[in-house]
N, C-alpha and C positions, 0 to 999 in steps of 0.2 A: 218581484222587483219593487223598491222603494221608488216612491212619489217626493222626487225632489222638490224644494220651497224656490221659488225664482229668486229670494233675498233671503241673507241668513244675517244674523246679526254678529258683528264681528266687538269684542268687548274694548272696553276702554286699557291704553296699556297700562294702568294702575300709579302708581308713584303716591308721591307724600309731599306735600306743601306745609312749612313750617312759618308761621309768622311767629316773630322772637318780639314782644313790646320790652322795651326797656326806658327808664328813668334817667335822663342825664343828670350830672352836679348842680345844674341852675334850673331842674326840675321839670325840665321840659319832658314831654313820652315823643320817644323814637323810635321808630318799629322796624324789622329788616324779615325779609322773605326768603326763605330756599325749598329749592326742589331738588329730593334726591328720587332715584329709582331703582331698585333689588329684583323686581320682578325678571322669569327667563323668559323675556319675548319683546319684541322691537319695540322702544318708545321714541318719539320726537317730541320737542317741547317748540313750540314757539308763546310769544308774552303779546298782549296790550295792554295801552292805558284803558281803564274805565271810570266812569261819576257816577257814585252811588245813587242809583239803585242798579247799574248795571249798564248804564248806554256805555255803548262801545266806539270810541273815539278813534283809536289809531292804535296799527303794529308798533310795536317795540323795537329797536335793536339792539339785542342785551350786551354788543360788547362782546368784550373775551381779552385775551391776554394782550396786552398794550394797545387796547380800546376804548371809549367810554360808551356807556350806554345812553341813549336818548335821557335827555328830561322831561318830565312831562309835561302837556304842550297848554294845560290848565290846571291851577292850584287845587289839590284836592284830590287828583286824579289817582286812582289805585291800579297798581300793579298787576295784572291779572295772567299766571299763566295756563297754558292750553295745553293738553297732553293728547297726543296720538291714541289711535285705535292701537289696539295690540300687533298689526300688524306693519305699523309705521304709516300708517295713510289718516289722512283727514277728511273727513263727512264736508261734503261741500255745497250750498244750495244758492240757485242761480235765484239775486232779486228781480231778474227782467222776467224770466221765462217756469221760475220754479222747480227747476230740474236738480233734481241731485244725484252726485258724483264723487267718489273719491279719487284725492290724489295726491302728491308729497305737497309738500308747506308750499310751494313756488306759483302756485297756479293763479294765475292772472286774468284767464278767460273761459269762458262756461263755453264745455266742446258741443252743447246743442243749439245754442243760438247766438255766441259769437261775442257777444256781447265782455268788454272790458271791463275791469274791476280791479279792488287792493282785495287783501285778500282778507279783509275784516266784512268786504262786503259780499265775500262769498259764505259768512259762519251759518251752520246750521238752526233753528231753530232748537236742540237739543243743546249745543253749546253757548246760544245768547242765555239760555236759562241757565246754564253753568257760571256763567258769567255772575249772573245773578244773586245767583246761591255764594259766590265765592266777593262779591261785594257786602252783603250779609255776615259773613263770617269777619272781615275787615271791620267792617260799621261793629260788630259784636265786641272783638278784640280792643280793637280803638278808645271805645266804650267803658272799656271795664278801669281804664287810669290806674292801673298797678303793671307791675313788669311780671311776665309771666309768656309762654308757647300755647300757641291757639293751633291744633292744627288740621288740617285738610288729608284724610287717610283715603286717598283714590285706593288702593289693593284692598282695604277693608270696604269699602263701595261696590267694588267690581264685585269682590269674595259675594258679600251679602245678594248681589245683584244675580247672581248665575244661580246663590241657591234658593232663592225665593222664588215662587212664582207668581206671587202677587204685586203690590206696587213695589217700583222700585226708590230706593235711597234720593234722596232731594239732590249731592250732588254726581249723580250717577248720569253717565248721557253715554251713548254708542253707537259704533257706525253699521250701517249694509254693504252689505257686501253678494252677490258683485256690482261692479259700477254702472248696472243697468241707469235705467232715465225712470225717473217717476215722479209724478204731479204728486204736490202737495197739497 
C-alpha cells in the first residue's frame, strides 16, 4: 500500500499572455494585453491593477460584451492577469490567520477564522510573486520603445515545471490540493 502525501500539488492551468507594444502616428508607445488558453483542462482568469514592482492595488472587472472595464484607479497602474490552478480553483491565504485554501474566484471570507476580505487580500504568496514577475516583463516590454509581442508562455512554465525537478521557472506558482488548513 502506497503512503499517500496529505497535499499534492495541483499545476497552474497554463495559458499565454501577450503584450502587443505599438507606436501610434504622433509617436506615442501603446501597448494592449491578451490572454488566450489551448490547454485540455479548466482555466479561470481573473485581472488586477498592479505599480510596478508589483503591489497589488485592486480586482478588475474586465467587462465583456456591452461592458466597460474598470480604469485604473492610479496612473501607471498595470494590468496583471491571474490564472487558475488546472483544476479551476485558486490558492487562497488568509492575511489574519494564515490559513490556506482553495476555492473558485468568489471568495470573500477565510472558512477558518471568519475573517472578511476582497479577494486581492486573500492572494497567495506564490501569486503576489507572480504578480511580480509579470510587472517585470511590463517594466521590460515598456522599456524597450519599439513595437514589438513580449510574451508571458504559462503552458511552457507549467511544461518546464512538471519536468524539472529542481527550481522552478520565475513565473511558475501552483496550487495544493486538498483544501486542507496549513500555517504558513
Amino acid at each position: 500500500m502506497t503512503e499517500q502525501k496529505e497535499f499534492r500539488e495541483v499545476a497552474h492551468c497554463g495559458g499565454k499572455v501577450t503584450i502587443t507594444v505599438k507606436i501610434d502616428a504622433t509617436g506615442r508607445q501603446v501597448y494592449q494585453q491578451t490572454w488566450e488558453h489551448c490547454r485540455p483542462n479548466a482555466a479561470t482568469l481573473f485581472a488586477v491593477y498592479a505599480l510596478p514592482p508589483g503591489l497589488v492595488i485592486c480586482q478588475i472587472n474586465l467587462g465583456g460584451i456591452g461592458s466597460r472595464q474598470d480604469p485604473p484607479p492610479i496612473p501607471g497602474a498595470y494590468q496583471v492577469f491571474i490564472g487558475s490552478d488546472s483544476e479551476g480553483k485558486f490558492g487562497r491565504q488568509c492575511p489574519a490567520c494564515d490559513s490556506y485554501w482553495r476555492s473558485d474566484l468568489d471568495a470573500r471570507a477565510c472558512p477558518y477564522c471568519g475573517i472578511r476580505a476582497s479577494v486581492v487580500d486573500f492572494l497567495t504568496m506564490a501569486q503576489k510573486s507572480y504578480v511580480e514577475q509579470y510587472c517585470a516583463k511590463m517594466n521590460e516590454a515598456l522599456r524597450m520603445e519599439v513595437a514589438g509581442e513580449y510574451v508571458i508562455d504559462m503552458d511552457a512554465v507549467a511544461d518546464a515545471a512538471i519536468a524539472s525537478i529542481g527550481e522552478k521557472p520565475p513565473f511558475y506558482y501552483a496550487e495544493l490540493s486538498p483544501g486542507t488548513r496549513i500555517r504558513i
